[in-house]
Steps between C-alpha positions, in 0.01 A plus 500: 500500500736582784874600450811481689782736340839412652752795468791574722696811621341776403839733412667243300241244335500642134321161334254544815353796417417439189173245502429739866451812309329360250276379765404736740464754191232302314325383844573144499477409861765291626670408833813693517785251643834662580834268497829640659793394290741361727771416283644533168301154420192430624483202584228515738254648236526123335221437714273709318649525161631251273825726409540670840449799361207774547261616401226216502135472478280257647165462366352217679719142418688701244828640535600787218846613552701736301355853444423479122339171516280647801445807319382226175293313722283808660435604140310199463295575799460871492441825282731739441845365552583543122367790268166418356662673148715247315771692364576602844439158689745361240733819617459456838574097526793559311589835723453252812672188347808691441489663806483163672829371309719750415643840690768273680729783523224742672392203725860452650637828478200711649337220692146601647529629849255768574533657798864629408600758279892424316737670269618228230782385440635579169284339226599176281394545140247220589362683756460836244373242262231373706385869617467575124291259408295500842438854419443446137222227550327763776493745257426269234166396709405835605562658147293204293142479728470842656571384842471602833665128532684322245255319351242758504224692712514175687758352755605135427785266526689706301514739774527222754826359338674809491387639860842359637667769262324795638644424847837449336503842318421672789781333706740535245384858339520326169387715174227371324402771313096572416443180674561676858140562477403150493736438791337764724177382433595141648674640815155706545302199425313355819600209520892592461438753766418228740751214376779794560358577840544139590821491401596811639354326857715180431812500767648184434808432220581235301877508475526412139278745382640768679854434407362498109371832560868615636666364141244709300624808628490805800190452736412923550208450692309195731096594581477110635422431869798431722 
């Protein structure tokens, strides 16, 4: 069994990080394949995936794109990727499935960039709305199986969907509450140390990324490469 993870830019690729975390934390060996974005659609990733979009796996003649089918498809293959306890696998899948659909308001007005620090902009009721219930299902995770992680004494995809949000609190200072501990824990996890020292390394800028990042609000601080 050989994989191919393909991922791109490591400050802004939210979706790519999920199924890469998730990875490299429970040891599944995979070659790590780094696409620049070069434009606001990406047309050239059509070659490798069937929407254009990242991430992707290839596992031999098979192509699994999208992060929550890849994330489905490991689970076949491997232990650990979902609680072993039902009443939190059933918790986490949801956790992740909502995750994966909803928050459009956090998605577009913090947008995941994380070598920068920002001051928002003044929040949209959407936006409160979708920190509320963020930090409400954290809580809710922690609170129900004992944690360290949300699901648990375990990490799993439950952590791995929600990784993108610990970068975003931290660029955006958002208040989540008892949940901060969770988020702390994922920056000081391993494998986010070295995805944010990539990205901290990265020098090159994809124009409609960074001029996302100027609508959400203030950039205070840049740690990225010149």
């Amino acid at each position: 069994m050989s994989y191919t993870l393909i991922t791109a830019n490591r400050n802004y690729s939210s979706w790519s990080l999920r199924p890469w975390f998730l990875m490299k934390a429970l040891g599944i060996a995979f070659v790590d394949r780094v696409e620049q974005f070069r434009a606001t659609v990406n047309t050239d990733f059509a070659a490798f995936s069937p929407t254009a979009k990242v991430p992707v796996l290839i596992d031999g003649s098979r192509t699994i794109y999208d992060s929550l089918a890849i994330v489905m498809y490991l689970a076949e293959r491997h232990d650990g990727v979902w609680p072993t306890d039902t009443d939190a696998r059933i918790w986490a899948q949801c956790a992740a499935s909502e995750m994966h659909c909803g928050f459009d308001a956090l998605r577009s007005d913090c947008t995941m960039n994380v070598g920068v620090r920002v001051r928002p902009k003044p929040m949209s009721d959407h936006l409160c709305a979708d920190i509320a219930r963020m930090r409400e299902l954290l809580e809710e995770g922690l609170d129900c199986f004992g944690g360290p992680w949300l699901a648990g004494s375990a990490l799993t995809a439950a952590d791995a969907f929600f990784a993108p949000v610990a970068w975003r609190v931290r660029t955006y200072g958002l208040q989540v509450g008892a949940a901060s501990r969770w988020i702390d824990r994922m920056i000081a996890h391993s494998a986010m140390q070295f995805w944010e020292a990539q990205a901290l390394e990265e020098t090159w800028r994809e124009a409609g990324h960074e001029a996302e990042l100027l609508t959400c609000g203030d950039v205070v601080a840049d740690y990225r490469r010149r």
